[in-house]
C-alpha positions in Angstrom: 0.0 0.0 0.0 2.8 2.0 0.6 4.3 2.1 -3.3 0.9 3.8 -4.2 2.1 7.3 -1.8 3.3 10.0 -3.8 5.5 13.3 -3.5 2.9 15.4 -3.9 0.3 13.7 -1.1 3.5 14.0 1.1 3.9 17.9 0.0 0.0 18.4 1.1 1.0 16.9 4.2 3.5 19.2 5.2 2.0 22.2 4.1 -1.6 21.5 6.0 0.8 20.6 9.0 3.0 23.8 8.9 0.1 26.4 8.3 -2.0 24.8 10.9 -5.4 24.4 8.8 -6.9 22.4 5.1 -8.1 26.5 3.9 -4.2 28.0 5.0 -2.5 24.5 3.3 -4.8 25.4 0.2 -4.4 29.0 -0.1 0.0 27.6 -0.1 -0.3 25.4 -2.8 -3.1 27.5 -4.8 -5.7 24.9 -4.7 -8.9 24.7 -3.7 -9.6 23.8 0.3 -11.8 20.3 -0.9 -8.9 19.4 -2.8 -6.8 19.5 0.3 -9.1 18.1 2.5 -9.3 15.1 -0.4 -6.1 14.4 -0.5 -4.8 13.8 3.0 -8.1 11.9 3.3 -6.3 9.3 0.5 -3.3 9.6 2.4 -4.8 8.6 5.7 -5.9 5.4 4.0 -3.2 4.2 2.6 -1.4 4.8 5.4 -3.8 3.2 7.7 -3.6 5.8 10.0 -5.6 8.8 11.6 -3.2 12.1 10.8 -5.2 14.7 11.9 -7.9 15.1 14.7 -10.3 16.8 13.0 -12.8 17.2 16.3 -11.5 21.1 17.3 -11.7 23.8 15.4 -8.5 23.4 13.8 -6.9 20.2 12.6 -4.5 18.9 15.0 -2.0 16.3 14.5 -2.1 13.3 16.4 0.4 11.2 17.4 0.7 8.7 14.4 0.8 12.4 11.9 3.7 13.6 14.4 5.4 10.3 13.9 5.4 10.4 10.4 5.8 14.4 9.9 9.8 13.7 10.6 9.9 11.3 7.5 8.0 12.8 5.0 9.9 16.1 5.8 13.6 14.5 5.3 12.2 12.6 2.3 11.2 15.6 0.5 14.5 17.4 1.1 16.3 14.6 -0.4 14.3 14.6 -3.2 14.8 18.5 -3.3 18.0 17.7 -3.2 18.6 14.5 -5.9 16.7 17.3 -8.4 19.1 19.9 -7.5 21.5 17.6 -8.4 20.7 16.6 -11.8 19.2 20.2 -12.5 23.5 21.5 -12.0 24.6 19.0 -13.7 22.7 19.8 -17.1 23.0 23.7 -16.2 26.6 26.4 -17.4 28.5 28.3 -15.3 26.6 31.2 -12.9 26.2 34.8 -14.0 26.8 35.5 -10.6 28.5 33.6 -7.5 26.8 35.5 -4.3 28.3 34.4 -0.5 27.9 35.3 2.6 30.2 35.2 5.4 30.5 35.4 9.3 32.1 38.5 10.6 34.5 36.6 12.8 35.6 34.6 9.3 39.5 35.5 8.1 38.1 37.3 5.1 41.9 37.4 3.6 41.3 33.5 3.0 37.9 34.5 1.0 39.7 36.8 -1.0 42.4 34.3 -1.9 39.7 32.3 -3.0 37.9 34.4 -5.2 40.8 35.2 -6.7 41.0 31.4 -7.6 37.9 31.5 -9.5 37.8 34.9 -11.1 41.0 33.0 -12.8 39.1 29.9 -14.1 35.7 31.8 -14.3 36.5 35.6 -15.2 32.7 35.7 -16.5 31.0 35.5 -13.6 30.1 38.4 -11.3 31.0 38.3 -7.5 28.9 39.2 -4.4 30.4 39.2 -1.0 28.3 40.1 2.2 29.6 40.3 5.5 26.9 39.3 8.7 27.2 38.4 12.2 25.8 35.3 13.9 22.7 33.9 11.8 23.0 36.1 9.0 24.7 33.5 6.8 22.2 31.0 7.4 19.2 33.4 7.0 20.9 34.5 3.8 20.9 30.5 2.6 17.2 30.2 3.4 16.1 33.7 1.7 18.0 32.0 -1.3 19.9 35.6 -1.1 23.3 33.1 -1.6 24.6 29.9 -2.8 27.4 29.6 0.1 27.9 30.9 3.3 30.4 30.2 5.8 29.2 30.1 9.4 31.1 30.2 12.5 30.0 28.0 16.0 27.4 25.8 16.8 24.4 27.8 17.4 22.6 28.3 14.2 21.6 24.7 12.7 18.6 24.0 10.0 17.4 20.7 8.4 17.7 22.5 5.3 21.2 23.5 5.2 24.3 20.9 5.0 27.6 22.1 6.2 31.2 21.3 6.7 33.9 22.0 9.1 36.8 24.0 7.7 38.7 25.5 10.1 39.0 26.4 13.9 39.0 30.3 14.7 40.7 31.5 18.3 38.2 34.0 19.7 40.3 36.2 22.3 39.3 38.8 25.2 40.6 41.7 24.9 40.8 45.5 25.6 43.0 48.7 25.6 46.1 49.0 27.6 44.4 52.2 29.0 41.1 50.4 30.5 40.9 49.7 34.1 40.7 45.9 33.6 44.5 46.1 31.8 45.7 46.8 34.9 43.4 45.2 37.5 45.1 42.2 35.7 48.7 43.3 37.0 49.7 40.3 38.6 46.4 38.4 39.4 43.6 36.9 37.8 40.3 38.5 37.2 37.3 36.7 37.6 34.5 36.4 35.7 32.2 39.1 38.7 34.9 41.5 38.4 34.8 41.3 34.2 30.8 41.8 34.7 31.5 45.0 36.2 32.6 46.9 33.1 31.0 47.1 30.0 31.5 44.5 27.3 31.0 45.1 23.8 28.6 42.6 22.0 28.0 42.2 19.0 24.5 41.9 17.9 22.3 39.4 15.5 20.2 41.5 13.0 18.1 37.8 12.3 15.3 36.4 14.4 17.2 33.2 14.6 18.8 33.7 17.7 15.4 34.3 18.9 16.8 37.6 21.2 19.2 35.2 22.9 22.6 36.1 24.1 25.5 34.6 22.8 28.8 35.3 25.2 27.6 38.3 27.4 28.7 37.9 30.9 28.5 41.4 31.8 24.6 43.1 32.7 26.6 46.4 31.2 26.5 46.3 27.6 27.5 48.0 24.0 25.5 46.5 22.0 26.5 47.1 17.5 25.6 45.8 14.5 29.2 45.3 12.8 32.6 43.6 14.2 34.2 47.0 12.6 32.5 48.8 15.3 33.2 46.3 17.9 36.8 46.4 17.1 37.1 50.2 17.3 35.3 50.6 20.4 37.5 48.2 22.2 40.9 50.1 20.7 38.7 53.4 22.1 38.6 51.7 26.1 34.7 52.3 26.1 34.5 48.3 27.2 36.2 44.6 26.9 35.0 41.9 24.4 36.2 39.0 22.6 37.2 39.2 18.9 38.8 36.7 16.5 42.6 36.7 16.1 43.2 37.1 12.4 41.8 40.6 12.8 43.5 41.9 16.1 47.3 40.4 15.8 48.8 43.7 15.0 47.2 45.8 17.6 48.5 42.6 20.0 52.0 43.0 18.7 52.0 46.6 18.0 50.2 46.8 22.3 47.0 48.6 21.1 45.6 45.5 22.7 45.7 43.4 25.3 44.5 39.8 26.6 42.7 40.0 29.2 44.6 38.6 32.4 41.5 35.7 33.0 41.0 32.2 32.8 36.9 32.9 32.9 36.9 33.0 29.5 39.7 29.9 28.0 43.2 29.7 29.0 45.0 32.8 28.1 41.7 34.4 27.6 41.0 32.2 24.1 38.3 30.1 23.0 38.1 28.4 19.5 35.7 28.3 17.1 34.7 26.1 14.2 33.5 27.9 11.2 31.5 25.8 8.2 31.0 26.2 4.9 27.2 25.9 4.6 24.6 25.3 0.9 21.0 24.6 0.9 20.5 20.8 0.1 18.0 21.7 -2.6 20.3 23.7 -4.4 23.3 22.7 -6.7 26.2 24.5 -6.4 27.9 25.5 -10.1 30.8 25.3 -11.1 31.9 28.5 -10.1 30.6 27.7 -6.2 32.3 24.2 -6.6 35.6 26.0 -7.7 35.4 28.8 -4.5 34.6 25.5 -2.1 37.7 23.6 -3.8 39.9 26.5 -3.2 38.7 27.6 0.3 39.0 24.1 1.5 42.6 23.8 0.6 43.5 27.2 1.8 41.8 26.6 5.3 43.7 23.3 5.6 47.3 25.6 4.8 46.3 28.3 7.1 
């Protein structure tokens, strides 16, 4: 009985189950709300199961349609996928290769990269963006870019694959000039004394964080929208923060900087990272997206 389901019973499915009600589901797919209802009827029986309790005044799934919602969700992304497949390999190169990458990313290694394939692929226009925290992800689900490159663990979707690159050191830092440079003289701050000076903190602009906090140990904050402004209000001793050490290696060496003298926050006041470069499994990559992936990969495992 099971042979005789078919991707677009399973589609009907999902969509009555993600907008809550048969009229929502078929004002989705632009059909009419008997054609719905029909349809997950059929489904019911060949599935020999109840998916919906009908008896309120909205359908509600029941146990069996919660057990199954899982499945027929993963099964229609690999099928997204599978045509995305097929669809690149029959399709040219892209008119336009558009990315988006984590702030706390070494953007000199996405350079390199570009470089790469504006060498193979000198046709094809570029479009870098530069976001914090679940920008690059949001980005990949708008369908605003074909790659991203993420950094931590706190931004996940069923609909995005990614893979590891490379690990980036996150350090604590602040001017020589701040108070916390030389509370450090000799001792070890702890993480009360840190929370009584103002950290900077750098801000999500998506709803994906859902308004949480990601690092803030301090009820004093500077809260900004770029890592250009963090950095520079940490240079200016308004507050502490942490920043990734590509960027801040001169201003370590050259003592516009300093680590923070705390093991609150990783030994020698450094935590690492992992960044990922992250597609949407129903989209292809082109040649031009598998050339920049080929190329970063190799330069991350150099760095």
């Amino acid at each position: 009985m099971l042979d005789a389901l078919t991707l677009d019973q399973m589609r009907v499915f999902l969509a009555v189950a993600e907008a809550g009600s048969f009229r929502a589901a078929a004002v989705r797919l632009s059909r009419v709300q008997s054609a719905v209802s029909h349809a997950i009827a059929n489904l019911e029986a060949e599935l020999g199961i109840a998916l919906f309790d009908r008896s309120g005044h909205r359908p509600a799934l029941t146990p069996e349609g919660q057990a199954v919602l899982a499945n027929m969700r993963e099964i229609l992304l690999r099928v997204g996928a599978l045509r995305a497949r097929a669809r690149g390999l029959g399709e040219g190169v892209e008119i336009e290769l558009a990315l988006t990458i984590d702030v706390l990313f070494p953007l000199p290694l996405i350079g390199a990269a570009l470089a790469e394939v504006r060498a193979r692929y000198p046709s094809v226009s570029i479009r870098v963006a530069v976001e914090p925290l679940g920008g690059p992800i949001a980005a990949l689900l708008a369908r605003r870019s074909a790659l991203a490159i993420t950094v931590g663990e706190d931004f996940r979707d069923p609909r995005i694959a990614v893979e590891a690159l490379m690990g980036v050191e996150m350090i604590a830092v602040v001017a020589p000039a701040h108070p916390l440079a030389r509370a450090g003289d000799g001792g070890t701050l702890t993480r009360s004394e840190l929370a009584e000076h103002l950290q900077i903190v750098q801000i999500d602009p998506t709803p994906l964080s859902g308004q949480r906090d990601f690092g803030v140990l301090s009820p004093q904050t500077c809260r900004v929208t770029g890592q250009d402004s963090k950095h520079a209000m940490i240079l200016a001793g308004l507050g502490w923060g942490r920043l990734p050490r590509w960027l801040i290696e001169r201003d370590l060496a050259e003592g516009r900087l300093v680590r923070l003298a705390t093991r609150a926050l990783g030994r020698r006041a450094q935590l690492p990272a992992e960044t990922y470069l992250a597609h949407r499994l129903d989209e292809a990559m082109g040649p031009a997206a598998r050339a920049f992936a080929e190329a970063l990969r190799r330069l991350c495992a150099e760095d």
